[in-house]
C-alpha positions as CSV (number, residue, x, y, z in Angstrom):
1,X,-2.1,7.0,26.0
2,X,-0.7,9.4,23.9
3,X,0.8,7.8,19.9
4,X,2.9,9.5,17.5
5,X,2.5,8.6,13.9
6,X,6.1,8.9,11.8
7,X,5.1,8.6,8.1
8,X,5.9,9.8,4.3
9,X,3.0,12.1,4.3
10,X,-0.2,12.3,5.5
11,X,-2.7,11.2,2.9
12,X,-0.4,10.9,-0.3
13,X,0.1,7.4,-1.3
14,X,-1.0,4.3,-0.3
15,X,1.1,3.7,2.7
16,X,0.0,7.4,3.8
17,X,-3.4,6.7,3.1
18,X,-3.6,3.6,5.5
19,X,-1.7,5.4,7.9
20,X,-3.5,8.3,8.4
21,X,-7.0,6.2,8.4
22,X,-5.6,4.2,11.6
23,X,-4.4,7.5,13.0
24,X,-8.2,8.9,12.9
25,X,-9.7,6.0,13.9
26,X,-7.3,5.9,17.1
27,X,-8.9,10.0,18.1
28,X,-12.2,8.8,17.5
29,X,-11.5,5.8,20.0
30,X,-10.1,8.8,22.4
31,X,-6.3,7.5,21.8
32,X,-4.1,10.9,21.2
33,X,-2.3,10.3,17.8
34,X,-0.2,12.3,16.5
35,X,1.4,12.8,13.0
36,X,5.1,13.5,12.0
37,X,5.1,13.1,8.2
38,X,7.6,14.3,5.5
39,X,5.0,16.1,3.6
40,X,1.9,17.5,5.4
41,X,-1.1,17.9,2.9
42,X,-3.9,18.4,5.8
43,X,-4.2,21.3,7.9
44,X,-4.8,19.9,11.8
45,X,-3.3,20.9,15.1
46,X,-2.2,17.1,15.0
47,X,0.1,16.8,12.4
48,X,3.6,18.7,11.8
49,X,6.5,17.9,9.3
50,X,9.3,16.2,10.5
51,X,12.2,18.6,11.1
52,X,14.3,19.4,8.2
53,X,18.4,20.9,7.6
54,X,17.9,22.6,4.1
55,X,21.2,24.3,4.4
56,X,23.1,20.6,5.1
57,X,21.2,17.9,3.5
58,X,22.0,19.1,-0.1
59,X,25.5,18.5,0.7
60,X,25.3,15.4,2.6
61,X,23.1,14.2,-0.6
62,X,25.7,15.0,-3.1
63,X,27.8,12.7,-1.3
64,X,25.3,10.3,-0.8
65,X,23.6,9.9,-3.8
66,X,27.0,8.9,-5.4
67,X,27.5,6.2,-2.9
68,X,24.0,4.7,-4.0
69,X,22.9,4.8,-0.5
70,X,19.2,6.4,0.6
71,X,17.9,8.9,2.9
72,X,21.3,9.8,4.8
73,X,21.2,13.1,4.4
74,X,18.1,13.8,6.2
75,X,19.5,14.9,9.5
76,X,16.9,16.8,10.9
77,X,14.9,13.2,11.6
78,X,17.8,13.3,15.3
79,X,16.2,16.3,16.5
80,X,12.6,14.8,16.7
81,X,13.4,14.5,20.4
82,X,13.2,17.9,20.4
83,X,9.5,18.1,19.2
84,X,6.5,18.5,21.6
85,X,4.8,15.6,19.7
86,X,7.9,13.2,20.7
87,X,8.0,14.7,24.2
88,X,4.6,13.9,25.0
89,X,4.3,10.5,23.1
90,X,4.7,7.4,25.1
91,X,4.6,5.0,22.2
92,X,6.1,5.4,18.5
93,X,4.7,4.2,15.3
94,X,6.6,4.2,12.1
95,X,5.4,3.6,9.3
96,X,6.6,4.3,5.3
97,X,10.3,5.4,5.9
98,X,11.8,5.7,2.5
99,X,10.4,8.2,0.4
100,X,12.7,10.9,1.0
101,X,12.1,12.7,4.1
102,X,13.4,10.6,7.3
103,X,17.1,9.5,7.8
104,X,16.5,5.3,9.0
105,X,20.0,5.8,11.4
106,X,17.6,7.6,13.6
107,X,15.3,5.0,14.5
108,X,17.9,3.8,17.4
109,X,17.8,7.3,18.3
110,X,14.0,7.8,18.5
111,X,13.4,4.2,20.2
112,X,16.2,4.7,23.2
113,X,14.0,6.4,25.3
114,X,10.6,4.9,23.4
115,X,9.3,1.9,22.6
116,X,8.4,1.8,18.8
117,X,6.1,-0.5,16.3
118,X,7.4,0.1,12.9
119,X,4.2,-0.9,10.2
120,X,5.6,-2.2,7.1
121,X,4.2,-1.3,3.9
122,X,6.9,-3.4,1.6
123,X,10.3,-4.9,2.0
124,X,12.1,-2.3,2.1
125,X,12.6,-2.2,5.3
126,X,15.1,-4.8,5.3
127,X,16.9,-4.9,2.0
128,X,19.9,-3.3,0.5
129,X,17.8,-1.0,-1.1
130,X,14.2,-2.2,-3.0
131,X,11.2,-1.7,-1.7
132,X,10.6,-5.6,-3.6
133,X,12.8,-8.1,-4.2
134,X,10.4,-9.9,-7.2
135,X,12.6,-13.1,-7.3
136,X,15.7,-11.8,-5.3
137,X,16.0,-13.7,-2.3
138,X,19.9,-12.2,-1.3
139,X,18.3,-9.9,1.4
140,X,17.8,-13.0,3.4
141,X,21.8,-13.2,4.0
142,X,23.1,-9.4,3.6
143,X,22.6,-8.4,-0.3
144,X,25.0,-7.2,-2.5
145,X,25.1,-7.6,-6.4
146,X,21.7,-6.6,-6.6
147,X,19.9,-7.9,-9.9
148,X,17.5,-4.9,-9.8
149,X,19.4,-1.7,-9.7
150,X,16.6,0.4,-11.0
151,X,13.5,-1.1,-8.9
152,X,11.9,1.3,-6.6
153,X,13.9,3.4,-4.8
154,X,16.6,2.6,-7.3
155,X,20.7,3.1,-7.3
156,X,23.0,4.6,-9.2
157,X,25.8,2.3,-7.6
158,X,25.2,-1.0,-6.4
159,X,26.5,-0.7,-1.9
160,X,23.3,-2.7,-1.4
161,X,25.5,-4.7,0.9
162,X,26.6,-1.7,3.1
163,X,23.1,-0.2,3.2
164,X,21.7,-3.8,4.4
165,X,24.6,-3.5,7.1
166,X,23.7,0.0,8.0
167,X,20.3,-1.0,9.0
168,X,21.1,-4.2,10.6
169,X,23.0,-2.3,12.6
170,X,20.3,0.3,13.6
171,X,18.0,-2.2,14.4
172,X,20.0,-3.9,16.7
173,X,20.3,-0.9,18.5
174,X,16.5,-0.3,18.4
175,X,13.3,-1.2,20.7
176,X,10.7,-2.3,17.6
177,X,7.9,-4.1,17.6
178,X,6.8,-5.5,14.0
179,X,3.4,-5.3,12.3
180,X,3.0,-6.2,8.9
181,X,-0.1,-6.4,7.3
182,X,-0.2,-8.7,5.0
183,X,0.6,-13.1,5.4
184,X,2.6,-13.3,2.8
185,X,5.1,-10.0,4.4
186,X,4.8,-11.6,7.6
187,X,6.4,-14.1,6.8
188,X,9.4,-12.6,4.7
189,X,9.9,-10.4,7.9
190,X,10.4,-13.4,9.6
191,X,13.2,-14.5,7.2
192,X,14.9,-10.9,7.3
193,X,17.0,-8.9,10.0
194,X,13.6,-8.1,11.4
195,X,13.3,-11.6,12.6
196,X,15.4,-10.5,15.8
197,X,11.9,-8.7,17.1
198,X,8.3,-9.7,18.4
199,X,6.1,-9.8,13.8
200,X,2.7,-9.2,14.5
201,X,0.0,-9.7,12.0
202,X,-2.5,-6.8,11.8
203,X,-4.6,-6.1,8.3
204,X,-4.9,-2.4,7.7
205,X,-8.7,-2.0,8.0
206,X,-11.1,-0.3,5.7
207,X,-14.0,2.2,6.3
208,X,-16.9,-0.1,6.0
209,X,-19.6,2.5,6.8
210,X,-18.2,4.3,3.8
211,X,-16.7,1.7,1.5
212,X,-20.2,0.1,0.8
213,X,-21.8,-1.8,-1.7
214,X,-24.2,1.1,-3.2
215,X,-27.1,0.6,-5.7
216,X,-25.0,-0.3,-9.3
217,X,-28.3,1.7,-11.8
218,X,-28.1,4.7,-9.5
219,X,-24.0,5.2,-9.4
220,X,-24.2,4.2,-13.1
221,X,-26.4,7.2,-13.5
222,X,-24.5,9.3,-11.6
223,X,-21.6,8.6,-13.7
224,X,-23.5,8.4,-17.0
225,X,-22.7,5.2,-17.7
226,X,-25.0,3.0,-19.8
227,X,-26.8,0.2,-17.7
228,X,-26.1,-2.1,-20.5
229,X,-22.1,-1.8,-20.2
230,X,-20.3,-4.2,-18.6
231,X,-17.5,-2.2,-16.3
232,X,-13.9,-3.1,-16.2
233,X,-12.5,-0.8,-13.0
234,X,-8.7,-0.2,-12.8
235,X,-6.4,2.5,-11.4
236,X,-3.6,3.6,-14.2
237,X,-1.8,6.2,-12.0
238,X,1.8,5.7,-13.3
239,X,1.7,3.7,-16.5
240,X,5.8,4.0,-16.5
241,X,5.6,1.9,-13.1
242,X,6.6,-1.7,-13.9
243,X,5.7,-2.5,-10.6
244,X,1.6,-2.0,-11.4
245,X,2.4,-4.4,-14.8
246,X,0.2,-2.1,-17.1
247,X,1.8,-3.7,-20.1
248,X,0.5,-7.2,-18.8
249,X,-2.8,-5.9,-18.5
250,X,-2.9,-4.4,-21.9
251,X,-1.7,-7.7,-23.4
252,X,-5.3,-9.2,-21.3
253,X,-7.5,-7.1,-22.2
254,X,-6.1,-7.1,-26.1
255,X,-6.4,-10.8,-26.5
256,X,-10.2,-10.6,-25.4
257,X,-13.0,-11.5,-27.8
258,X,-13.9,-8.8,-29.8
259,X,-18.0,-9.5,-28.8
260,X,-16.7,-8.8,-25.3
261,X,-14.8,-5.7,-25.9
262,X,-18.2,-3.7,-27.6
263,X,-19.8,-4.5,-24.5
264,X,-17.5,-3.5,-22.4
265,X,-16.3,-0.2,-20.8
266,X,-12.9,0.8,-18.9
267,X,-13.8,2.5,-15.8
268,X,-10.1,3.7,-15.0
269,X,-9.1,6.3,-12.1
270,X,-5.3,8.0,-11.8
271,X,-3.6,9.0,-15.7
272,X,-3.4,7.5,-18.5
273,X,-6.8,5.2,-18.8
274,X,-6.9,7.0,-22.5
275,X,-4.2,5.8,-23.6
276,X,-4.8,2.5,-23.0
277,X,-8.4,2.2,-23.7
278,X,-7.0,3.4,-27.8
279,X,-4.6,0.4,-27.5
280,X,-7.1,-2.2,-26.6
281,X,-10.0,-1.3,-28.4
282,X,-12.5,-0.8,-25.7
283,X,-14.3,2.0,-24.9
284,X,-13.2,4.0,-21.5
285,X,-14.2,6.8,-19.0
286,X,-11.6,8.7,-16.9
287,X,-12.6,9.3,-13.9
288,X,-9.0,11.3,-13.1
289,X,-7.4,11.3,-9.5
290,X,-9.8,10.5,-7.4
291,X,-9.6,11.4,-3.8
292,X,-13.1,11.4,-2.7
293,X,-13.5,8.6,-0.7
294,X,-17.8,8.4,-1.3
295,X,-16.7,9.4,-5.2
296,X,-14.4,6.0,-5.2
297,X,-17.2,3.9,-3.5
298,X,-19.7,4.7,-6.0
299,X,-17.0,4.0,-8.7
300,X,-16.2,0.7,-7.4
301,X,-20.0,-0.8,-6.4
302,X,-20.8,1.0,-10.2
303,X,-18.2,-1.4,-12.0
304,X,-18.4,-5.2,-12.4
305,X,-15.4,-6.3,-11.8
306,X,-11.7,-4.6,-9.9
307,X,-8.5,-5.8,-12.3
308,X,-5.3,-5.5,-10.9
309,X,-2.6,-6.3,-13.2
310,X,0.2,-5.8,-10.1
311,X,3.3,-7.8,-10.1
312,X,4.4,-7.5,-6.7
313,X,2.1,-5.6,-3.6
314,X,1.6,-6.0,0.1
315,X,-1.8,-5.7,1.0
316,X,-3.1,-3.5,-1.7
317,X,-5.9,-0.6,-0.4
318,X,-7.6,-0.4,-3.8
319,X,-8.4,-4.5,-3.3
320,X,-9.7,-3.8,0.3
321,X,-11.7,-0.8,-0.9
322,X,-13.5,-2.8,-3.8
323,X,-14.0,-5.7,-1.3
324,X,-15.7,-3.6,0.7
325,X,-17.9,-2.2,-1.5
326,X,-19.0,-6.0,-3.2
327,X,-17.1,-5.7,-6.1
328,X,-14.9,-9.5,-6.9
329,X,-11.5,-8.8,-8.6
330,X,-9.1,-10.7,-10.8
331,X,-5.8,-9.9,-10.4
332,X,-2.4,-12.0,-10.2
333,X,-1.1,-14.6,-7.1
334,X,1.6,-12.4,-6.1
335,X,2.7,-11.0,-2.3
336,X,-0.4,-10.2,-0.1
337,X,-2.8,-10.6,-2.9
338,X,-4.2,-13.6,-2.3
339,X,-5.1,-12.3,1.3
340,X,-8.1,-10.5,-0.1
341,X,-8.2,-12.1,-3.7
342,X,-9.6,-15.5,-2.7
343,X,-9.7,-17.7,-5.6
344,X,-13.3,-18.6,-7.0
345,X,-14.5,-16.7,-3.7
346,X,-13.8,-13.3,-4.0
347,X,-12.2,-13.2,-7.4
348,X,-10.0,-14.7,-9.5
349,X,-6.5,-15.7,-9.1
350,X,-4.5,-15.5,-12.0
351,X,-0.7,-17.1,-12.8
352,X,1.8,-14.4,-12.1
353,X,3.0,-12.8,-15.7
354,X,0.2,-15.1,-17.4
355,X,-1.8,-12.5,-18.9
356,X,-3.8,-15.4,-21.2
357,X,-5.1,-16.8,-17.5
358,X,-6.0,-12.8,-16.5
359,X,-7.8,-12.7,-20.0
360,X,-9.6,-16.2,-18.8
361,X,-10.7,-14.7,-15.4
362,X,-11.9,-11.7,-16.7
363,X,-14.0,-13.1,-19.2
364,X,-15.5,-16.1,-16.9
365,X,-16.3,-13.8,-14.4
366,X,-18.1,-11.3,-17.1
367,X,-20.1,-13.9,-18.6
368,X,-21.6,-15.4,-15.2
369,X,-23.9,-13.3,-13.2
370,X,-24.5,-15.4,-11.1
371,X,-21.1,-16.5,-10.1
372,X,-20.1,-12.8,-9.8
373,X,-22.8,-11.7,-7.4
374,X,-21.8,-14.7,-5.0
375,X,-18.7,-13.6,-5.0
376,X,-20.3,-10.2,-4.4
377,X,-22.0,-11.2,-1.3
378,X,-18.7,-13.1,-0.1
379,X,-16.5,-9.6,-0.6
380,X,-18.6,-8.0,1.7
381,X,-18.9,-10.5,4.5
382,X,-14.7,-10.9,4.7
383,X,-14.4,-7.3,4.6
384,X,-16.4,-6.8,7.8
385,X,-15.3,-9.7,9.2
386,X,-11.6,-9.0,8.8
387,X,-10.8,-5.6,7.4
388,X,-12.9,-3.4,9.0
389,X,-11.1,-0.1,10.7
390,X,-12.2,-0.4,14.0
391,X,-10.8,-4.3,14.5
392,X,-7.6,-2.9,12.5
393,X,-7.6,0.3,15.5
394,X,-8.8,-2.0,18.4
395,X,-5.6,-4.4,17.4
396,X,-3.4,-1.8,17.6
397,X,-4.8,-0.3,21.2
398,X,-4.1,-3.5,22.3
399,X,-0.3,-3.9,21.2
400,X,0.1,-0.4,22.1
401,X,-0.7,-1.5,25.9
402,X,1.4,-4.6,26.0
403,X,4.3,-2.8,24.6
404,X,3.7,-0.2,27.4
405,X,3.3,-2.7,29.9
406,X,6.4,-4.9,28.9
């Protein structure tokens, strides 16, 4: 069985990321995956770029853009059928579509001849435009007046309606099969235009053989961080991103007692974990981008607790990564999160936007031991028993053959 992979880019950002992990765990199961990504940032005889029209696209764009609609000017996606990777593939898999490198019109194209499962990483899939809707429920019945022109990918000129008609009217042309990967997407698929397919529930899966739980002295040494210190983890890669609330967590961590704070250290990965650490008062130590994937293991199973300040997310890698490795969490009940942030199990649940109940979790779970290495014990034991890669691959094998056999 040979797969091909459509995708934003091979290992940058999140959806990438997951991608490209299922895509290596399919070779080293003897399943021929390939990779068609926008950008390519690994050299491998199995991954190419998708085909681009430099000379047309600016033009189309111009055009485009002005009209508020996304991604239409990518023409080159129609001549995939042209590529040996197509050619020889007898399944599709698409996965991220919308950050700037694939034309979504082509997907009827692609899926004539091939059956498809399109992965979703957010909602974007079936709105007029966002990749979430926060409190927006309109792309249930065909969008239009959007309330959040400037949410990820964001418009110039609301024609959320049009571009919610354009792709109901691809997929009705198309042969998908959905996966999402978290509950709580599942089951907005099944409110959306998506709804007209087969929605399949399928976790992406962690690396449990590398995201481990590794001794805390020893990666505290390595990191020359104090044993004493207790270690708040967090990612700041974009601290303009309302998306990743940032300004809810610096309310949290502001509002915690002031004993707390001079014991406490931010362990931060991404930009900006500086700038924050000046603002609250605690001390901090930048670890940068980290890409490393032994590198963020010892980070995680060196920190305390993982807080993620999100306000909305699908089934966020950084949680299952921490999970893995025994580490609980405290982050908000939005989306997915409460697939791997399991209240009083794994971590703590906090009220969405309530950063006094993120401060409260955060501070119960710092002053317990106890509670937090139960909870430690717990992450570990879900995350083999539901998130590990090779159920994730074996999953898809599976729906890979009953598509083919349908």
């Amino acid at each position: 069985m040979q797969v091909l992979q459509v995708n934003q880019s091979d290992i940058s950002g999140g959806a990438a990321i997951a991608g490209y992990r299922l895509h290596q765990s399919l070779l080293a199961q003897n399943v021929d995956s390939r990779l068609l990504v926008g950008q390519a940032k690994t050299s491998s005889k199995h991954v190419n770029a998708i085909p681009r029209k430099p000379r047309i696209e600016p033009h189309i764009a111009r055009i485009s853009d002005r009209l508020g609609l996304h991604y239409l000017q990518f023409v080159g996606s129609f001549d995939i059928p042209k590529h040996d990777f197509y050619k020889s593939a007898d399944v599709l898999n698409f996965h991220n579509l919308h950050t700037g490198t694939f034309n979504y019109l082509a997907v009827s194209t692609l899926t004539r001849e091939k059956p498809a499962v399109f992965t979703l990483h957010d909602m974007w899939s079936f709105t007029g435009h966002c990749a979430y809707s926060y409190d927006c429920d309109r792309w249930q019945t065909g969008c239009g007046h959007c309330p959040y022109p400037e949410s990820y990918p964001s418009i110039g000129r609301d024609n959320t309606q049009f571009e919610w008609k354009l792709k109901d009217w691809t997929y009705a042309r198309s042969n998908l099969t959905i996966v999402a990967p978290s509950r709580w997407l599942t089951e907005q698929a099944q409110k959306s235009m998506l709804s007209r397919f087969s929605i399949h529930h399928i976790p992406n899966g962690v690396d449990t053989e590398v995201y481990q739980p590794l001794d805390t002295q020893q990666c505290r040494s390595i990191l020359g961080i104090p044993d004493d210190r207790k270690i708040l983890m967090f990612g700041a890669d974009n601290l303009d991103d309302s998306r990743k609330g940032i300004n809810l967590l610096i309310e949290a961590l502001q509002i915690l007692p002031q004993s707390l704070k001079q014991e406490a250290l931010l362990l931060t990965f991404g930009h900006g974990g500086e700038t924050i650490s000046e603002m609250v008062g605690i001390s901090s130590l930048n670890l940068g981008y980290v890409s490393n994937d032994r590198l963020k293991a010892i980070a995680y199973s060196a920190a305390d607790l993982f807080i993620f300040p999100t306000r909305a997310d699908n089934l966020p890698l950084v949680l299952q990564e921490s999970m893995a490795c025994g580490t609980p969490m405290v982050s908000f009940k939005i989306g997915g999160v409460s697939d791997l942030v399991r209240h009083d199990i794994t971590g703590y649940l906090a009220n969405p936007e309530d950063t006094q109940d993120f401060r409260n979790g955060i501070v119960q779970l710092l002053e317990n031991a106890d509670l937090r290495e139960k909870m430690s014990q717990t992450c570990r034991a879900i995350a083999l028993q539901e998130y590990s890669l090779q159920l994730q691959t074996e999953r898809y094998i599976e729906l890979y053959h009953q598509i083919l056999k349908n």
